[in-house]
C-alpha positions in Angstrom: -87.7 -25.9 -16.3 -87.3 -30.0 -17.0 -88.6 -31.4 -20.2 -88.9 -33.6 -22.6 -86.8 -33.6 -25.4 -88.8 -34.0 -29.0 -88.3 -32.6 -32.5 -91.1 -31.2 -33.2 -94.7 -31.6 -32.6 -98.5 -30.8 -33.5 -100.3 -29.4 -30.8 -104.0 -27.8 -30.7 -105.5 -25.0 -28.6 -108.9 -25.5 -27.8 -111.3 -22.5 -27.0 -114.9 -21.3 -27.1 -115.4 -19.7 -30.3 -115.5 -16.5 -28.6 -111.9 -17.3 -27.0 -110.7 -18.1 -30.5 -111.7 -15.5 -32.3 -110.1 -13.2 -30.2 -107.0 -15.3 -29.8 -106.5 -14.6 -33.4 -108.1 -11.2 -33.6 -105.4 -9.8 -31.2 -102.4 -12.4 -32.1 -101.8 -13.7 -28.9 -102.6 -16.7 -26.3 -104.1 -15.9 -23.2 -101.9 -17.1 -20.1 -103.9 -19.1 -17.4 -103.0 -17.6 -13.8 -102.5 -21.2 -11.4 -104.7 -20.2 -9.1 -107.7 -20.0 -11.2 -107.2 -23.4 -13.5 -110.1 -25.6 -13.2 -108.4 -28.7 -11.3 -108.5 -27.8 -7.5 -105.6 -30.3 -6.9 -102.9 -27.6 -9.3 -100.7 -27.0 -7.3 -101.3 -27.9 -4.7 -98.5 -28.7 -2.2 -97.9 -32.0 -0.9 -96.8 -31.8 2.4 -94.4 -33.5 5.0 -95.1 -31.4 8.0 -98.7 -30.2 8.9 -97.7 -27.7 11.1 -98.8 -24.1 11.3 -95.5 -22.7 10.3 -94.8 -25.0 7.3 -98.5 -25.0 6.2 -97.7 -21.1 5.7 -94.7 -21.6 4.1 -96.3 -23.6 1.6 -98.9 -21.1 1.0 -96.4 -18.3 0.5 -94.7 -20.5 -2.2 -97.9 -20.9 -3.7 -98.4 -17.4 -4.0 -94.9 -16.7 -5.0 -95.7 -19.5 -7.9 -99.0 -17.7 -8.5 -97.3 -14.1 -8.6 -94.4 -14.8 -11.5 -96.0 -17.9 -13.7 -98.9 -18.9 -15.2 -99.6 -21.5 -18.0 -100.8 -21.9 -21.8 -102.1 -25.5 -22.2 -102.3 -27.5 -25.7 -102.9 -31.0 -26.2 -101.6 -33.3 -28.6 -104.8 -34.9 -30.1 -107.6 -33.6 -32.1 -109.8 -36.8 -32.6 -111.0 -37.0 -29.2 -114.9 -36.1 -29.1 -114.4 -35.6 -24.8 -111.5 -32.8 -25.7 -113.6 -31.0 -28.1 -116.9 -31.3 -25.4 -114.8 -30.4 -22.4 -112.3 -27.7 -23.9 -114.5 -26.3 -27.4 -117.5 -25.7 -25.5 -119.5 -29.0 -26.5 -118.0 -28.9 -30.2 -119.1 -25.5 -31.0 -115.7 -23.9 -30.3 -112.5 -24.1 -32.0 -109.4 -25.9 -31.9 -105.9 -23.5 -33.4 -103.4 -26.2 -34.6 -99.8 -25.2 -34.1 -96.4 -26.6 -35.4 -94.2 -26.2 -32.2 -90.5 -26.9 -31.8 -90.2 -28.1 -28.6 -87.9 -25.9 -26.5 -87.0 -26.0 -22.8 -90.4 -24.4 -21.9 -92.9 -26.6 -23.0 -93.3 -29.4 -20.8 -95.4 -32.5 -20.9 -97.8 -33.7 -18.5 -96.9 -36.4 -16.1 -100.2 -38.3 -14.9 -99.4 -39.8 -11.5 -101.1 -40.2 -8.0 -98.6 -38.5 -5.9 -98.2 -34.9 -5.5 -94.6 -33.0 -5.8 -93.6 -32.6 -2.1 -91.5 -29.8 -0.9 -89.2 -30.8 1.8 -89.4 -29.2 5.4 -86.0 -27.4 5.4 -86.8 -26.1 2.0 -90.2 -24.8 2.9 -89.0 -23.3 5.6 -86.0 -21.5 4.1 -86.9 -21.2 0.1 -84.3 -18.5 -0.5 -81.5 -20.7 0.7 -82.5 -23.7 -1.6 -83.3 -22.1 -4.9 -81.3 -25.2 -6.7 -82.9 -27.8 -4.9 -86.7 -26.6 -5.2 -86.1 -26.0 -8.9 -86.7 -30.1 -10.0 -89.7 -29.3 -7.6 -91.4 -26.5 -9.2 -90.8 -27.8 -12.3 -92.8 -31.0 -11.2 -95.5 -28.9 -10.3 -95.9 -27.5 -13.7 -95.9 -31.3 -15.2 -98.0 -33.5 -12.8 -101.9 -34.0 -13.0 -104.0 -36.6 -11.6 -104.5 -40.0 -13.7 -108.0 -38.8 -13.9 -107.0 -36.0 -16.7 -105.0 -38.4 -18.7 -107.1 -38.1 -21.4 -106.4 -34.8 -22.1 -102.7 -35.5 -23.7 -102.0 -32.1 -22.1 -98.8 -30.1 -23.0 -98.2 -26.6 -21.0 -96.0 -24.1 -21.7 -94.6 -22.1 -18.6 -94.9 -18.7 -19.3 -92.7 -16.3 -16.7 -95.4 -13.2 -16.0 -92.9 -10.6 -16.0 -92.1 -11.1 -20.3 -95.9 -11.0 -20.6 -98.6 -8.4 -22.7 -100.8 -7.1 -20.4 -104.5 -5.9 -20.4 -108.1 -6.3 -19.0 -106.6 -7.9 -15.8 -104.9 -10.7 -18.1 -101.4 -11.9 -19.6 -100.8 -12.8 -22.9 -98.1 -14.2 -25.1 -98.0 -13.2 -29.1 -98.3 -15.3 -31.6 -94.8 -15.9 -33.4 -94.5 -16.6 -37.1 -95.0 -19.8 -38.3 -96.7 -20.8 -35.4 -100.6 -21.7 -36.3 -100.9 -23.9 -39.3 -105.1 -24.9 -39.0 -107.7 -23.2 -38.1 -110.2 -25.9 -36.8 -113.6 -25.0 -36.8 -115.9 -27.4 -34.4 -118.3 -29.9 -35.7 -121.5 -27.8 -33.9 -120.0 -24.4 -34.5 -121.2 -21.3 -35.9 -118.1 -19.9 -36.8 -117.6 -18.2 -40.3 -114.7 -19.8 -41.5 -114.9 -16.5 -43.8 -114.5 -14.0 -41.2 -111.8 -16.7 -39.4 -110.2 -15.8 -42.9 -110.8 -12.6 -43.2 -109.1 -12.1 -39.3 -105.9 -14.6 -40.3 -105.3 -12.1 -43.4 -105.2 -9.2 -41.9 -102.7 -10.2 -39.0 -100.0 -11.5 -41.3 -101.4 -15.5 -41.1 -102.3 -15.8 -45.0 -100.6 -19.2 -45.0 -103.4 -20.5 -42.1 -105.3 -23.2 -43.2 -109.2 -23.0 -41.9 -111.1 -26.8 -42.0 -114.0 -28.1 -40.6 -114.8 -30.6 -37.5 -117.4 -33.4 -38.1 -118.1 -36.3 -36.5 -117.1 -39.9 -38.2 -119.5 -42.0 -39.2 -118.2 -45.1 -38.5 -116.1 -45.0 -34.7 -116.5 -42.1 -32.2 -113.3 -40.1 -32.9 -113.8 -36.5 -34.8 -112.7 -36.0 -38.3 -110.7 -32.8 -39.7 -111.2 -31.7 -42.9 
């Protein structure tokens, strides 16, 4: 897959509490399958031909997609009082800040109007045009509408097959080095000494675990 090229970055994962605490409980990130993310425009195809034959086409690449991929989604703000309502369950949840080097899987969203297209002779033969519908998928995995700008979303494309499994899920472990804060929301209930007590045990002593609240001044949300 495409990206964009950066050093390094700060991202954060935001999650109910109950999400979070077995995110770091168990180690690992859960992997969102495409066909259940919560935009009903994901992936979905643009299309040049509206007939029968290519409208099933693009459904069996969908499902091909849907089969081998899925997503883990970070975003690269932690002020924002509509991320933390939207993705920390109305403040009460967490957000995990992570230090990651960005490598060739971790792509940044592209907000734009127009769908990624694939091209008639492509849908119709995939196999044959493996090279040519790569740009493609990977356009796929970066464009959202202009409507979920504010999310500052960055996704990481996680192949199914090098996936943990279990309870119907796929997961991907948390590497060393990885989570630097542990962010506990401004309304939650969280114990930041059990968060402790969970980082300790699985090998994250060096985690940092802060508190959310809300500024007093402006409408952004303060760490710390």
């Amino acid at each position: 897959m495409r990206n964009q090229k950066m050093s390094k970055s700060i991202l954060y994962r935001y999650l109910s509490a109950e999400a979070a605490l077995k995110t770091l409980e168990t180690r690992s990130l859960r992997v969102s399958r495409l066909a259940e993310l919560n935009d009903p425009f994901e992936w979905l195809l643009g299309v040049e031909d509206d007939s029968p034959e290519i409208l099933k086409r693009h459904d069996e690449l969908f499902q091909f997609m849907n089969e081998n991929y899925g997503i883990i989604s970070f975003s690269a703000v932690a002020s924002d009082p509509v991320i933390w309502s939207h993705y920390a369950n109305s403040h009460k949840g967490v957000a995990i800040e992570v230090n990651h080097d960005l490598d060739e899987t971790l792509l940044k969203v592209d907000y734009v109007n127009e769908r990624p297209t694939v091209p008639k002779h492509c849908a119709r033969d995939p196999e044959n045009h493996i090279e040519e519908l790569r740009p493609i998928f990977s356009d796929f995995f970066r464009r959202k509408s202009p409507s979920w700008k504010y999310a500052h979303e960055y996704r990481v494309a996680a192949e199914l097959n090098t996936c943990e499994v279990g309870g119907g899920m796929f997961f991907k472990k948390i590497p060393d080095n990885f989570v630097m804060r542990v962010i506990i929301g401004s309304r939650s209930s969280v114990s930041a000494k059990y968060v402790r007590r969970v980082l300790d045990s699985n090998g994250l002593n060096s985690v940092q675990i802060v508190k959310a609240h809300l500024s007093r001044k402006t409408y952004d949300v303060e760490i710390g």
